[in-house]
N, C-alpha and C positions, 0 to 999 in steps of 0.2 A: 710747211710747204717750201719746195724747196725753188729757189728762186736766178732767174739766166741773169749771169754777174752784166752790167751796163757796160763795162771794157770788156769783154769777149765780142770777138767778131767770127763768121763762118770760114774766111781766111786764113785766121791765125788759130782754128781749130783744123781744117784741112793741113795746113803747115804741122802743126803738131805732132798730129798722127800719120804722116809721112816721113817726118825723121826718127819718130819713136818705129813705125815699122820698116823702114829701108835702110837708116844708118846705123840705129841702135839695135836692130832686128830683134825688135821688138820690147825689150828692157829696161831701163839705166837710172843711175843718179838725177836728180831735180837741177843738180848745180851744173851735173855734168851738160843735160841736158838747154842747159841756159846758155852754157858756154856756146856749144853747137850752134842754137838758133839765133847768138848774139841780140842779147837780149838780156831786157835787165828781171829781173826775180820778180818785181814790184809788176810789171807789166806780164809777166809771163803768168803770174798767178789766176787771173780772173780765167783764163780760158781752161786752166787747167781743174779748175772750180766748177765749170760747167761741162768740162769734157767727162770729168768726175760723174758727175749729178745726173748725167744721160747717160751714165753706163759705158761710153767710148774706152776709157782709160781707168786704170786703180792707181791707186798710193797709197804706201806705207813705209813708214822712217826713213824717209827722202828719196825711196825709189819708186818710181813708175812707171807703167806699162802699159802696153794698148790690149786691151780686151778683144778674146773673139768678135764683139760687135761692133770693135772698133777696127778690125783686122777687112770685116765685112764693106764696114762703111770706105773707106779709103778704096779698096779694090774695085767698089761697082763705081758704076756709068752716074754720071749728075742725076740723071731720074731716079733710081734708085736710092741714091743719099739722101734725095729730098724724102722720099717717102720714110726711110729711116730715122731721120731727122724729125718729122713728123709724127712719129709713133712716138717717140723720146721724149719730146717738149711740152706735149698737150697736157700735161700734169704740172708744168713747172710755172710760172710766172714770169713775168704777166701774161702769157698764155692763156692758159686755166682762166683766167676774170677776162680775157677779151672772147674768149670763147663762151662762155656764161650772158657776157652782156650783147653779146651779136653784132649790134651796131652800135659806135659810141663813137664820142671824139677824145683830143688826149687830157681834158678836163675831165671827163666824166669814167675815166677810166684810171684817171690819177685819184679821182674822189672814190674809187672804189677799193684800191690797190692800199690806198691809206684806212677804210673801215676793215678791211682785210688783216691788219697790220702790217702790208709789206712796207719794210721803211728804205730798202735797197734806192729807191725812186725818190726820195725824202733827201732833196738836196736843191742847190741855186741851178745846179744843172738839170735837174731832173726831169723838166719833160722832155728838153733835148734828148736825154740817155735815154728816156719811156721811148719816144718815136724811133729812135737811132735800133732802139731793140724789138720794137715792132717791126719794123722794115727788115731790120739784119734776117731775124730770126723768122719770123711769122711771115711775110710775104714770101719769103727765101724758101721755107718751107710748103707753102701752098696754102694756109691756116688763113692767112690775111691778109686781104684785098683791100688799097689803100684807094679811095675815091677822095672827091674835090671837098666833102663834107668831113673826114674823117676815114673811118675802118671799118670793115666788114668783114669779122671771124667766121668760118664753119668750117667743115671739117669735110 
């Protein structure tokens, strides 16, 4: 399963696929492209991991590119990206197990992500980065609605 890196933010994925499609018109180097966004490689990877894994973007032997579905996502309106965004993520983690468990808090969703084996979350930071990636991703999306108790997944 494939899982949304804890440093990727919807930001620094908009940013992305904005210079891969208006400066690089469409193409380039990884390095090249680090130089452009000023930005260190280390930082620049998690997003490109999930730009990946949603299908926005390819790479192969350090070049990368933004996908028709990534050409799409950048050109529509904020409501359209969410819904695109949402079609993309609902498979990925911890997505996939907050939508499984519907209502939960960030204990009962950390104790599930861990029977799961996801270990991305398996850290001193980790439920910071769990909620930080509930929020980013899942509310941002439409998927998750965060109330006074916890989360609320559907679809």
């Amino acid at each position: 399963m494939e899982v949304i890196d804890p440093d990727a933010r919807i930001a620094d994925l908009v940013g992305l696929l904005y210079v891969l499609h208006h400066i690089f018109k469409e193409k380039t180097d990884i390095y090249e492209l680090e130089k452009e966004m000023e930005v260190d490689i280390d930082d620049l990877m998690p997003i490109i991991y999930t730009a990946s894994n949603i299908g926005l973007i390819e790479t192969d032997q350090g070049d990368i590119w933004i996908t028709e579905k990534g050409k799409s996502f950048i050109s529509s309106s904020p409501k359209n990206r969410k819904e695109i965004l949402k079609g993309s993520i609902i498979n990925m983690e911890p997505i996939a197990t907050a939508l499984k468990l519907k209502k939960f808090d960030l204990e009962e969703i950390m104790e599930e992500l861990a029977e799961e084996g996801v270990q991305k979350y398996n850290s001193p930071t980790g439920y910071h980065n769990l909620e930080v990636t509930l929020i980013e991703w899942g509310v941002y999306s439409g998927i998750i609605k965060k109330t006074e108790d916890g989360f609320i997944a559907s679809l």
